[in-house]
NUMI-776071 format. One record per residue (C-alpha): x, y, z; residue in one letter. Coordinates in Angstrom, 2 decimals. Each point is the difference from the previous one (the first is absolute). Layout:
<nodes>
<u->X; v->Y; w->Z; rest->a>
...
</nodes>
This chain:
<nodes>
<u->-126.00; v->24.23; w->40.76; rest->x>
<u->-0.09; v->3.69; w->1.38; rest->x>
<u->-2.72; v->2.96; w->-0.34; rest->x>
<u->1.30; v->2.70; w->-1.46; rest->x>
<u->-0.38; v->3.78; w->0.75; rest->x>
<u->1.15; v->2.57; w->-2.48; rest->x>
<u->0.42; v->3.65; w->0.89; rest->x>
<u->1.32; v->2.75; w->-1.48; rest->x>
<u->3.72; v->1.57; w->2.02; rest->x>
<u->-0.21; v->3.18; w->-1.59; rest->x>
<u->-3.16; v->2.28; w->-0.80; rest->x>
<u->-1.80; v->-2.18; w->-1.94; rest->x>
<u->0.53; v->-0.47; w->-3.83; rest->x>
<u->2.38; v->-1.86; w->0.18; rest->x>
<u->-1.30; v->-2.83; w->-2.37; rest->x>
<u->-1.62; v->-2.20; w->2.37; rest->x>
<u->-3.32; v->-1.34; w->-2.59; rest->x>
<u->2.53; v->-1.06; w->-2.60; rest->x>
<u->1.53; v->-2.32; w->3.80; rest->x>
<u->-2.98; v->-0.97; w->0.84; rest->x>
<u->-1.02; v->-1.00; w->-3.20; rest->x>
<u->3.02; v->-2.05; w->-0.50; rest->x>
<u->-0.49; v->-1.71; w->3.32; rest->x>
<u->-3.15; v->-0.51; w->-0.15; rest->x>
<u->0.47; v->-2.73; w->-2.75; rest->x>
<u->1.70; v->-1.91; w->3.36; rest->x>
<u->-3.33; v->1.05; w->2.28; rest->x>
<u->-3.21; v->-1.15; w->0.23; rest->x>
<u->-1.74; v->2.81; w->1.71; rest->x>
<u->0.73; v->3.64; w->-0.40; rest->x>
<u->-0.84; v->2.95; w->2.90; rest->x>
<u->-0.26; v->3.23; w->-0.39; rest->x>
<u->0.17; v->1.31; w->3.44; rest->x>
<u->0.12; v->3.78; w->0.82; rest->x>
<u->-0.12; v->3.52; w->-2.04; rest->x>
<u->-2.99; v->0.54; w->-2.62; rest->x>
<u->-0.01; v->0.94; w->-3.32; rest->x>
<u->2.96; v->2.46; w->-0.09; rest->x>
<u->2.26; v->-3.08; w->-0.25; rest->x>
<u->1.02; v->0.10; w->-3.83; rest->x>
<u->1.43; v->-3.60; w->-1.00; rest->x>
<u->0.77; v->0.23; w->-3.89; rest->x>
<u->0.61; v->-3.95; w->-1.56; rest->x>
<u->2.00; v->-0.83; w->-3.26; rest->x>
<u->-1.88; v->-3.16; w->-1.21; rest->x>
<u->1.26; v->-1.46; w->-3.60; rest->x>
<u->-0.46; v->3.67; w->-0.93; rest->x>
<u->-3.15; v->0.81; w->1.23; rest->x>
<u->-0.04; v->2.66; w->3.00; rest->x>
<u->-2.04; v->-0.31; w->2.60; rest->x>
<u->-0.54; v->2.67; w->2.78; rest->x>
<u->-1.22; v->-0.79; w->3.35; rest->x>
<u->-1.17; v->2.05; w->2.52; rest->x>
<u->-2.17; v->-1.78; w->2.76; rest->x>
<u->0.18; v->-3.75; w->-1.39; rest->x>
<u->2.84; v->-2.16; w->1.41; rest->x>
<u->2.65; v->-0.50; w->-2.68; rest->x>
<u->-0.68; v->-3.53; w->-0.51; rest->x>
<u->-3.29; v->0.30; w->-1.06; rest->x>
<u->1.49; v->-0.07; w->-3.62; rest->x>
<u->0.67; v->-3.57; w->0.32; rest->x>
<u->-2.26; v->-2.76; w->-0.88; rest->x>
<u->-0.11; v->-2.50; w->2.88; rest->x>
<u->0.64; v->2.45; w->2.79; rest->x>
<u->-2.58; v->1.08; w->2.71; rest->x>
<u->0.32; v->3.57; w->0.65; rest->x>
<u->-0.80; v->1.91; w->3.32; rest->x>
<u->-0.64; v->3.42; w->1.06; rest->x>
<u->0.52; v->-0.10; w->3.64; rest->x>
<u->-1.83; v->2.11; w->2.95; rest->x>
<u->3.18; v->2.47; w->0.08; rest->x>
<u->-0.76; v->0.98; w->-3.20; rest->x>
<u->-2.53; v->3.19; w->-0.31; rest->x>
<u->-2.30; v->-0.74; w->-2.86; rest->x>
<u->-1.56; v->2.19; w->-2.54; rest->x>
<u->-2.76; v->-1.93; w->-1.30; rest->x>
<u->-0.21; v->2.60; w->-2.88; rest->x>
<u->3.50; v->-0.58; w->-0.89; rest->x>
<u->-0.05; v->-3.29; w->0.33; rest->x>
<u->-2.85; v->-0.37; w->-2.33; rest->x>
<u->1.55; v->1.87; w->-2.62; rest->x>
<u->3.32; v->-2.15; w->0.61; rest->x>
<u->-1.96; v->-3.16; w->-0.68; rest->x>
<u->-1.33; v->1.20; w->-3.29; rest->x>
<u->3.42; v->1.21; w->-1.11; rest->x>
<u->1.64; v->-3.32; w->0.62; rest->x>
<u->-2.80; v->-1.92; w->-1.04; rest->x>
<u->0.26; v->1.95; w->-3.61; rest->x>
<u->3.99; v->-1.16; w->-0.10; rest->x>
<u->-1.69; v->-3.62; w->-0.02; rest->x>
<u->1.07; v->-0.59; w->3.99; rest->x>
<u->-2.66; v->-2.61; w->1.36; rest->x>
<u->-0.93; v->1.49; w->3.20; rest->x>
<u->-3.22; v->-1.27; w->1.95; rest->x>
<u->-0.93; v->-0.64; w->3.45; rest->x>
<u->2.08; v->-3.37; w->0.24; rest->x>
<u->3.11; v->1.20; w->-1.06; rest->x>
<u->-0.21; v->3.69; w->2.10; rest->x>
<u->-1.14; v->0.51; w->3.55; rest->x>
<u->-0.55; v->3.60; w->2.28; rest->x>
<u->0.07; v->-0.30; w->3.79; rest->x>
<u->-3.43; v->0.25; w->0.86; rest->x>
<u->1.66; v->2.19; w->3.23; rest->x>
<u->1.92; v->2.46; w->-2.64; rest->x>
<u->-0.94; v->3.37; w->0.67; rest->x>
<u->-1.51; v->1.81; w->-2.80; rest->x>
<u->0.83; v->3.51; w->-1.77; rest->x>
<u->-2.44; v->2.19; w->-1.12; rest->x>
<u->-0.56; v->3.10; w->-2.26; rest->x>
<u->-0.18; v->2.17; w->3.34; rest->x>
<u->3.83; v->-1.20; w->1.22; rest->x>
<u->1.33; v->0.71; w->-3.48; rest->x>
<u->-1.57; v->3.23; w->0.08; rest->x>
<u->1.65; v->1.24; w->3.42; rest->x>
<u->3.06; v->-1.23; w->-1.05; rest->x>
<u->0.13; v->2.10; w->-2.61; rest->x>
<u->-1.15; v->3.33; w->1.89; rest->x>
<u->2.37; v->-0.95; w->2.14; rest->x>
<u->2.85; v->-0.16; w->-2.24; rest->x>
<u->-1.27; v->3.09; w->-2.45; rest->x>
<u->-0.06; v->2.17; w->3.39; rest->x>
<u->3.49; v->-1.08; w->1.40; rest->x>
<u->2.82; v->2.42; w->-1.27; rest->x>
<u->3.26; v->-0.85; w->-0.92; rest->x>
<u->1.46; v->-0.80; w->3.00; rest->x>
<u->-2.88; v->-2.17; w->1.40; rest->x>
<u->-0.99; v->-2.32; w->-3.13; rest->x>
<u->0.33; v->-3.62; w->0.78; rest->x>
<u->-0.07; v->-0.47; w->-4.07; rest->x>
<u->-2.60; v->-2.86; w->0.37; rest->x>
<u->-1.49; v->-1.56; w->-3.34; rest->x>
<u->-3.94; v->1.65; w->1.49; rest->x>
<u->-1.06; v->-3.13; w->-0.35; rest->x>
<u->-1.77; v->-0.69; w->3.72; rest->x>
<u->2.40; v->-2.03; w->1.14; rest->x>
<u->0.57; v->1.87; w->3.67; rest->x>
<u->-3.14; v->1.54; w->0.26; rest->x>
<u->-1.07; v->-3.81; w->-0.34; rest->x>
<u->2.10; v->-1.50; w->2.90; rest->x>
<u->-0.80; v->2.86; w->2.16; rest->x>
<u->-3.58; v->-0.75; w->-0.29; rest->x>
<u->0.77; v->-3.73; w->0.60; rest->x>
<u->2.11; v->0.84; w->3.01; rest->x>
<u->-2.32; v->2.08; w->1.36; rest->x>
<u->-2.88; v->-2.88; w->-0.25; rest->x>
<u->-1.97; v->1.49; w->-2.17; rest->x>
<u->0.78; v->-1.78; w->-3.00; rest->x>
<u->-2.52; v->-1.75; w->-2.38; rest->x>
<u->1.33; v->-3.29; w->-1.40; rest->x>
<u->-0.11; v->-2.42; w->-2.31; rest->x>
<u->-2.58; v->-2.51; w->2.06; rest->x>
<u->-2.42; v->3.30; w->0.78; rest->x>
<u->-0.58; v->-0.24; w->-3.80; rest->x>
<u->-1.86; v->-3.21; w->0.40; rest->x>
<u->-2.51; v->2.12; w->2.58; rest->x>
<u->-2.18; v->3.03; w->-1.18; rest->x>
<u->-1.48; v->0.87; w->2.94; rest->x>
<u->3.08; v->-0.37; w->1.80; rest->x>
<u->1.95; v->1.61; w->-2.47; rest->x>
<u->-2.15; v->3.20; w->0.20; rest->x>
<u->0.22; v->0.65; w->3.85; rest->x>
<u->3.77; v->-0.08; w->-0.26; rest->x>
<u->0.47; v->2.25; w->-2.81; rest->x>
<u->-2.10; v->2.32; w->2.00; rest->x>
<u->2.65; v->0.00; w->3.07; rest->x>
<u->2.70; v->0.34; w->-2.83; rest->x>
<u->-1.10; v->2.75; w->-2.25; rest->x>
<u->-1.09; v->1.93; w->3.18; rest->x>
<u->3.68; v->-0.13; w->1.10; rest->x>
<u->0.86; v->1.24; w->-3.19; rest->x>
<u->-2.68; v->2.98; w->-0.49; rest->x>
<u->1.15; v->0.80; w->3.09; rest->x>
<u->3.96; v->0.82; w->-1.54; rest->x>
<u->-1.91; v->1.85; w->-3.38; rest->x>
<u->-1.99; v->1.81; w->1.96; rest->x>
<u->3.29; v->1.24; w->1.59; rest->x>
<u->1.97; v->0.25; w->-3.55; rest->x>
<u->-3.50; v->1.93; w->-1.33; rest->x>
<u->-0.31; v->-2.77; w->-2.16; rest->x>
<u->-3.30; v->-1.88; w->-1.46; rest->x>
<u->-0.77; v->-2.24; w->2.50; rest->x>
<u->-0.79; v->-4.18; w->-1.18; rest->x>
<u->-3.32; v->-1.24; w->-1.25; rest->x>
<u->-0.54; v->-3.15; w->2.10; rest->x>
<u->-2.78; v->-1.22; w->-2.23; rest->x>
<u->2.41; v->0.98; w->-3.08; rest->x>
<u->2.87; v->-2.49; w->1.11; rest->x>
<u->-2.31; v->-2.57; w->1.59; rest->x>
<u->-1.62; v->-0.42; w->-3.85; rest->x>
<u->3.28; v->0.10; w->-1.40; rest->x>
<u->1.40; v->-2.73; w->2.87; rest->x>
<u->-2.93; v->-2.36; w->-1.19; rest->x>
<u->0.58; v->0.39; w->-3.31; rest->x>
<u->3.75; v->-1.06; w->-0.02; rest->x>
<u->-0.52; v->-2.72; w->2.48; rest->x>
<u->-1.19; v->-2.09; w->-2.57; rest->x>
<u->3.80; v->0.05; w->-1.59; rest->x>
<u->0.77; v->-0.66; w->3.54; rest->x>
<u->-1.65; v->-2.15; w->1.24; rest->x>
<u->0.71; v->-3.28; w->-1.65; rest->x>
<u->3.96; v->0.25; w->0.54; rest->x>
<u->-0.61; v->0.38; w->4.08; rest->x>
<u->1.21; v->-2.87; w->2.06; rest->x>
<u->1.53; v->-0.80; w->3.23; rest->x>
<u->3.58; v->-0.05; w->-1.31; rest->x>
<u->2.02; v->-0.89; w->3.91; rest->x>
<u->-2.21; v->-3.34; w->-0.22; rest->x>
<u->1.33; v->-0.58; w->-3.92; rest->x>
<u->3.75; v->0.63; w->0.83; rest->x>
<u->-0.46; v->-1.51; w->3.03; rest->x>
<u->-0.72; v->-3.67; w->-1.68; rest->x>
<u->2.21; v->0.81; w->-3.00; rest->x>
<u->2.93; v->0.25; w->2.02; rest->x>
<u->-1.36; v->-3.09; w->2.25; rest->x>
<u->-0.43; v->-2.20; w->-3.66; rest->x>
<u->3.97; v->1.24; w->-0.76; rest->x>
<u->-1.07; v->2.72; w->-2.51; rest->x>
<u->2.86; v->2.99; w->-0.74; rest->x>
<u->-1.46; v->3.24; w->0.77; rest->x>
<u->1.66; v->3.24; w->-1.39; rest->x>
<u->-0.74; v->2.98; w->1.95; rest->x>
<u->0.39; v->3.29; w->-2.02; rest->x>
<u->0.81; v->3.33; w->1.73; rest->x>
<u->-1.03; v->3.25; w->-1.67; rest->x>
<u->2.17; v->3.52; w->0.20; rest->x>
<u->3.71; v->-0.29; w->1.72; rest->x>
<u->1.22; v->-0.41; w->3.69; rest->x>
<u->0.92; v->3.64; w->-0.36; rest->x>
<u->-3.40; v->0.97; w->-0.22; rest->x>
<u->-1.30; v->-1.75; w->2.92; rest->x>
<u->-1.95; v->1.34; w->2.42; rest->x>
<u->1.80; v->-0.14; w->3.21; rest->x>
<u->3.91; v->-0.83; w->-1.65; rest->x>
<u->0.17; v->1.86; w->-3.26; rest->x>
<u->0.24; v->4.32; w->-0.11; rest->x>
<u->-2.78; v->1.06; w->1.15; rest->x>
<u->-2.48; v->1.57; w->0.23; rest->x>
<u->1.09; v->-0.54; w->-4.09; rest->x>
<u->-0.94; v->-3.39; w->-0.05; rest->x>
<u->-3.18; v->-1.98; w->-1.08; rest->x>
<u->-2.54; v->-1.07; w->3.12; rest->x>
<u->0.36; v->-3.59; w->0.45; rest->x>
<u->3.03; v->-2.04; w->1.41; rest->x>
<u->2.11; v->-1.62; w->-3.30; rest->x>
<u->2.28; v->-2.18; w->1.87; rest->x>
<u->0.04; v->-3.83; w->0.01; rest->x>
<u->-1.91; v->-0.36; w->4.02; rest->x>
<u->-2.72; v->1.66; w->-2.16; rest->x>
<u->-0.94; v->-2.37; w->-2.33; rest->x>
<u->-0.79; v->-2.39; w->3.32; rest->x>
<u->-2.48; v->2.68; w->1.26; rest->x>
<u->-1.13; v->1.11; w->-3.79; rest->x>
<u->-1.39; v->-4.00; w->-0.90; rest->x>
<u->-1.00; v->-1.50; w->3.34; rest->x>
<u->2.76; v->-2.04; w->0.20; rest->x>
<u->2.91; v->-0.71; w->3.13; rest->x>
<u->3.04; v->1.85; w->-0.43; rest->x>
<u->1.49; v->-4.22; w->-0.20; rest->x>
<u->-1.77; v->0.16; w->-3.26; rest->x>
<u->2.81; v->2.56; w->-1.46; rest->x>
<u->3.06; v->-2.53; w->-0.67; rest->x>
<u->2.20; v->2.28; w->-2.66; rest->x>
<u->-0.17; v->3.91; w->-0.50; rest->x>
<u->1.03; v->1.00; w->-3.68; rest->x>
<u->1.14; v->4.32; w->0.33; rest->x>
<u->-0.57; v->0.59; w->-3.85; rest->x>
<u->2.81; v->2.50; w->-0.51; rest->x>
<u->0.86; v->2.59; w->-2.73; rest->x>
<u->3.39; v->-0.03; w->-1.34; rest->x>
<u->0.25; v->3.68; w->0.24; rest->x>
<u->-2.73; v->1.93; w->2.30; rest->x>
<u->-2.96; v->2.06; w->-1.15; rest->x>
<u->-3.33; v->1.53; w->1.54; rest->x>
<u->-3.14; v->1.55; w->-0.78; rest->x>
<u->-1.60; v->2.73; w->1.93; rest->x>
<u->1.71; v->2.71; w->2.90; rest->x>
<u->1.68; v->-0.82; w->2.74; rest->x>
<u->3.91; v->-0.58; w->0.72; rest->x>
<u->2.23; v->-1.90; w->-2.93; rest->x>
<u->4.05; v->0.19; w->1.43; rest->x>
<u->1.59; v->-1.22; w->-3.14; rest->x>
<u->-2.52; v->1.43; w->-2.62; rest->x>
<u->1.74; v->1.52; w->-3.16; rest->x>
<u->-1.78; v->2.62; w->-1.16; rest->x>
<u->2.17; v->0.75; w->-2.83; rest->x>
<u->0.86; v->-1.69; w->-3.22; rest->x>
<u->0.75; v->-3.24; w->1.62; rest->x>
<u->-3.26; v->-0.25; w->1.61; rest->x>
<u->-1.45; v->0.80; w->-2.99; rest->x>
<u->1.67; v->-2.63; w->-1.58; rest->x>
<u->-0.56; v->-2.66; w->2.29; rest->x>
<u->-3.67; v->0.98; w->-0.55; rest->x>
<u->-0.05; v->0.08; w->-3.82; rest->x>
<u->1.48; v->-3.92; w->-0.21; rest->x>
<u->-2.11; v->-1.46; w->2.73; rest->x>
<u->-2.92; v->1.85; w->-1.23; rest->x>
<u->-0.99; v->1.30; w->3.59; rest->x>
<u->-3.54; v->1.24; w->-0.31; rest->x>
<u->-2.89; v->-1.60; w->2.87; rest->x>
<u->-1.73; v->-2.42; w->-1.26; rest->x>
<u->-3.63; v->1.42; w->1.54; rest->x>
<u->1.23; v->3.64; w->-0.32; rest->x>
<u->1.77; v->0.74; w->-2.90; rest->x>
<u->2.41; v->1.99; w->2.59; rest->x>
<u->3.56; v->0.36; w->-1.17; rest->x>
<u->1.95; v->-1.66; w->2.92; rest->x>
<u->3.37; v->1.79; w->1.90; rest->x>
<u->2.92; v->-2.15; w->-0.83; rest->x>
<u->3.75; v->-0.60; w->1.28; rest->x>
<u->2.09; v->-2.76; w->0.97; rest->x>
<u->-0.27; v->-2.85; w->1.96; rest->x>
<u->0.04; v->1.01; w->3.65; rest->x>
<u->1.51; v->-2.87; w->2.50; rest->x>
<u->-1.48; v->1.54; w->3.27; rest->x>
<u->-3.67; v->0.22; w->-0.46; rest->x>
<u->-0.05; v->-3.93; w->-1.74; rest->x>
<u->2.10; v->-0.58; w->2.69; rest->x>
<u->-2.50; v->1.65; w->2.38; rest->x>
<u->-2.88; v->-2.10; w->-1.55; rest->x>
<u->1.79; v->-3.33; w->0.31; rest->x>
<u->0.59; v->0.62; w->3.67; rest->x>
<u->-3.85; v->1.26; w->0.56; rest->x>
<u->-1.77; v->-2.18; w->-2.48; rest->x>
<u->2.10; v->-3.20; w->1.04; rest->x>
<u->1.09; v->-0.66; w->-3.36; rest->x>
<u->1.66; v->-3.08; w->-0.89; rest->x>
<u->1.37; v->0.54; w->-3.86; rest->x>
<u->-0.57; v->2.78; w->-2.81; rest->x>
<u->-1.48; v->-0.50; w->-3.50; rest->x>
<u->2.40; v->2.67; w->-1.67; rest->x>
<u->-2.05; v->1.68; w->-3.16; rest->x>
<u->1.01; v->2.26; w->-2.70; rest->x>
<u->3.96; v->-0.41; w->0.06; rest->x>
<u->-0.65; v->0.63; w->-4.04; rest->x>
<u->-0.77; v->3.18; w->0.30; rest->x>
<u->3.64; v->0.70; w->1.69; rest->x>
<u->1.24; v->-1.39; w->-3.20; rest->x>
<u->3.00; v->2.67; w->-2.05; rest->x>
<u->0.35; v->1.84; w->3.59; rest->x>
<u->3.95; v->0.56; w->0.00; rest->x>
<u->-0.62; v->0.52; w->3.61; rest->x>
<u->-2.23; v->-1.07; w->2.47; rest->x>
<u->-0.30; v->1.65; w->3.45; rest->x>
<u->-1.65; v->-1.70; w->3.42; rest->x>
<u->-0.76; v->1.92; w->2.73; rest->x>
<u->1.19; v->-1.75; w->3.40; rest->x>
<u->-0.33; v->2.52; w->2.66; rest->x>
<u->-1.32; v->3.56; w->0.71; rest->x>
<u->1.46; v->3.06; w->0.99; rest->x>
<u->-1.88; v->1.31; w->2.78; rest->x>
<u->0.84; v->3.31; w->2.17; rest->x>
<u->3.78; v->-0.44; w->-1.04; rest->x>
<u->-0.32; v->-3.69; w->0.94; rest->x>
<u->0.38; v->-2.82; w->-1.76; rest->x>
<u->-3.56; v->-2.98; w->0.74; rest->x>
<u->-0.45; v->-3.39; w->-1.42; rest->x>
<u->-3.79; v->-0.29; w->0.92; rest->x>
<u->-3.19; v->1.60; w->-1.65; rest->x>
<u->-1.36; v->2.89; w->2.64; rest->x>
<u->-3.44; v->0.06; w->1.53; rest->x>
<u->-0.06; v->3.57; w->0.29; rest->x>
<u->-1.53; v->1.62; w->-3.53; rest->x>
<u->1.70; v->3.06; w->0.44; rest->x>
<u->3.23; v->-1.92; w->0.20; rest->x>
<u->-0.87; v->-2.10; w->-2.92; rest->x>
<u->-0.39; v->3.23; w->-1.93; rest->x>
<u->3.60; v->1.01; w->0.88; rest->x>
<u->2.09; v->-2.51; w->-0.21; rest->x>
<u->2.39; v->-0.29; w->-2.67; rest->x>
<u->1.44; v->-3.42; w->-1.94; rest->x>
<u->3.17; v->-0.85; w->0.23; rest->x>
<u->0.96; v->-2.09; w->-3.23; rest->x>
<u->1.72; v->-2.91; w->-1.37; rest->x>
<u->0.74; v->0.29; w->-3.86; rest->x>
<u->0.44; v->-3.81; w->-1.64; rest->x>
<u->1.21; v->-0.70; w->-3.64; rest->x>
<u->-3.24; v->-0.51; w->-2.13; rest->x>
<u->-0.09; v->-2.14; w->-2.77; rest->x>
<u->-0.50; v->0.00; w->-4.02; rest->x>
<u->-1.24; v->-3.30; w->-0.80; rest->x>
<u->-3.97; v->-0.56; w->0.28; rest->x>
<u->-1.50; v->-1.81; w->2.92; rest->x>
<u->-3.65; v->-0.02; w->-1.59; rest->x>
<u->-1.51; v->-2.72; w->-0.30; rest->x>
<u->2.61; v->-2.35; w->2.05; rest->x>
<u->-1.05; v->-3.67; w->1.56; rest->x>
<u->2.98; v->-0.70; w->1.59; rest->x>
<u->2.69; v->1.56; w->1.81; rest->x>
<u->2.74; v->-0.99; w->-2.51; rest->x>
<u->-2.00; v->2.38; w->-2.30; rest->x>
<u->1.01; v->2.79; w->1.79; rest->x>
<u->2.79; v->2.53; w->-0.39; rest->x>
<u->2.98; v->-0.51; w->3.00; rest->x>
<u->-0.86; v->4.08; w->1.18; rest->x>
<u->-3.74; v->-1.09; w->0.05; rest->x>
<u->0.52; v->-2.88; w->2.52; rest->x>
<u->2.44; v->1.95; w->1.81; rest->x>
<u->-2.63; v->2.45; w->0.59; rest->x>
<u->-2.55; v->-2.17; w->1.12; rest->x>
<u->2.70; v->-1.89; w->2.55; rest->x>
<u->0.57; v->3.74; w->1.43; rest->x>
<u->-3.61; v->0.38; w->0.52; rest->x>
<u->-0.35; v->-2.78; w->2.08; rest->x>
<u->2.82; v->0.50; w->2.25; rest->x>
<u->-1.04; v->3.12; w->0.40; rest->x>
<u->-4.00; v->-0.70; w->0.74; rest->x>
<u->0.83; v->-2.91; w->1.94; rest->x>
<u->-2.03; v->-2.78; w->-1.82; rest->x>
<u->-0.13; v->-1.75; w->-3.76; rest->x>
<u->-0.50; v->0.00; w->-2.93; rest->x>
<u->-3.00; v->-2.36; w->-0.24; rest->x>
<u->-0.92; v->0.95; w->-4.09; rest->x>
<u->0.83; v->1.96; w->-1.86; rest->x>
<u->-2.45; v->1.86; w->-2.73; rest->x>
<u->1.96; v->1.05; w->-3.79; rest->x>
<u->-3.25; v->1.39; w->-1.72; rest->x>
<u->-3.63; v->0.55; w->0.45; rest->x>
<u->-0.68; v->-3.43; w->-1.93; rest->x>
<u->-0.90; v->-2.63; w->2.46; rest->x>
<u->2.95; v->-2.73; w->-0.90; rest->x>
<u->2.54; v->2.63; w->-0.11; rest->x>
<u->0.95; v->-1.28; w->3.68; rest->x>
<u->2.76; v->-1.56; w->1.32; rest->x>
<u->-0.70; v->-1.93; w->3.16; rest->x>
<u->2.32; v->-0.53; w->2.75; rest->x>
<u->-2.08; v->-1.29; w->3.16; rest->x>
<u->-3.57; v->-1.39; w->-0.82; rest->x>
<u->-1.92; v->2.09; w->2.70; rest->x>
<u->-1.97; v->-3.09; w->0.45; rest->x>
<u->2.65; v->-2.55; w->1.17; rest->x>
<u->-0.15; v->1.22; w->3.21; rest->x>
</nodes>
């Protein structure tokens, strides 16, 4: 049996909690391993909608332990109000069923609030578009060694000397912005306070996976945001401040990159994003529009309408070659449904030339222009379909073109939000 690592090969939202729901009925651990809570993962459960933010997807499932890893930056506040949200939708969550990296780095009310005078004081041309959550403020802090985590919790005294070196890093910025500086004693009380939510889910999580994977247990390791978005191989600086790529869910859990058997690139059947930064094949015109309408594109933490257009070969192609993807779970091909046409882009036009690779240069990624393939779309429905027989000839002929085109497979393939409404091809988990 293989451990599986899903990611997403766009920019995010590409319907990778309804995945890693599904596969998580095969798994016996779940891992949430990098990103924080701007990671929206929306589930279709026997009708009942469930939206998750900073819990791993499988923590819907009876049976299942769930794990927040130490790549993930953790809002205790958040993650407090998470637990009482799921916990009113009747989800048994408790300490032996959910576990936090007692070596996650926390975010605090002081990162969320320079993230968003960062963000309100960046013009047009300088906005990153980030959800002002914390999130980067948050990883600079715990790159910089400064961070307070999980385990300080557990240690008042402790805990107050190194919120002193923190928020005097920070008054230090405010004082700069001629903004109010931090009450120490404010966020210390406030620290203690929420530690007792805390507190009780801490444990030493490399040690659990560790001896799961030693006993033969399946472990499911679940990726937040897109490879498109990641920090070093996705457009920045418009990109989210953690790595997103399969290596990172070694690094993001405590576990040996020979832990990572399978990587699953959840994959959008047409291509959408949320936020600024460079979008080749967006439509912003009545197609777009359209594409957004049926697939009901709005972020599942923001609200934000998302940028649509279609499906763009070079940057999943880009994210199987970086990411080391080995198949594609291909969502959403119901929302192409009634197209007459369908168009793929599978090159760019760049400075009169014509490139089959995504550039690193922003400014270039700005610029360049799509060169299309149009396809023959199909009438007939493909919502809801189990197996490929259930699907229109143009539909399969479509996904075939993808994969020559991406250079991998078609691992599953996702016909509606509902959970069953999959039609498997390669069980990620038969390695």
């Amino acid at each position: 049996m293989a451990n599986v690592v899903v990611i997403g090969s766009q920019w995010g939202d590409e319907g990778k909690g309804k995945i890693v729901d599904w596969l998580s009925s095969r798994a016996d651990v779940i891992v949430r391993f990098q990103g924080g809570h701007n990671a929206g993962h929306t589930l279709v459960v026997d009708g009942k909608v469930y939206k998750l933010s900073l819990f791993p997807s499988g923590v819907v499932r009876e049976g299942k332990l769930s794990i927040i890893g130490n790549g993930v930056v953790v809002d205790p506040w958040a993650f407090s109000d998470e637990l009482k949200r799921l916990r009113k939708l009747d989800v048994n969550i408790n300490s032996d069923n959910l576990k936090i990296a007692e070596n996650a780095a926390l975010i605090l009310p002081l990162h969320r609030n320079l993230d968003i005078l960062r963000e309100n004081r960046s013009d047009n041309h300088s906005k990153i578009g980030t959800t002002k959550r914390g999130i980067g403020p948050a990883y600079e802090d715990k790159v910089g060694r400064r961070a307070i985590r999980v385990v300080d919790l557990a240690n008042p005294s402790g805990l107050r000397k190194k919120l002193e070196k923190l928020v005097d890093h920070h008054n230090i910025i405010l004082r700069g912005m001629y903004e109010q500086e931090i009450d120490t004693d404010e966020i210390y009380n406030d620290l203690i306070n929420i530690s007792e939510v805390i507190l009780p889910f801490k444990a030493r999580i490399q040690q659990i996976l560790s001896e799961a994977r030693i006993s033969g247990k399946k472990i499911l390791y679940e990726g937040a945001q897109g490879v498109l978005l990641d920090i070093d191989h996705g457009t920045y600086p418009y990109v989210t401040s953690s790595n997103t790529i399969a290596a990172a869910a070694a690094a993001g859990s405590g576990q040996g990159i020979k832990a990572l058997n399978y990587v699953l690139g959840i994959t959008k059947a047409y291509t959408t994003r949320v936020g600024e930064g460079p979008f080749p094949s967006e439509q912003d015109n009545e197609i777009g529009n359209d594409l957004g309408e049926r697939g009901r594109e709005f972020g599942t933490v923001t609200g934000r309408k998302r940028r649509c257009g279609w499906f763009d070969s070079i940057i999943v192609k880009h994210a199987v070659q970086t990411a080391g993807i080995d198949g594609i779970a291909l969502t959403k091909l119901d929302v192409l449904d009634g197209f007459e046409k369908i168009k793929i882009c599978v090159g760019y036009e760049l400075d009169g030339k014509t490139i089959d690779y995504f550039p690193t240069s922003t400014d270039e990624q700005f610029i360049v222009k799509p060169i299309f393939e149009e396809l023959e779309g199909w009438k007939d429905s493909t919502q809801g379909a189990r197996f490929w027989n259930d699907l229109p000839a143009e539909a399969i002929k479509y996904v075939k073109r993808l994969e020559e085109l991406i250079g991998t497979t078609v691992s599953l393939l996702s016909t509606s939000p509902e959970r069953e409404d999959t039609i498997l091809v390669k069980d990620p988990f038969q390695d």
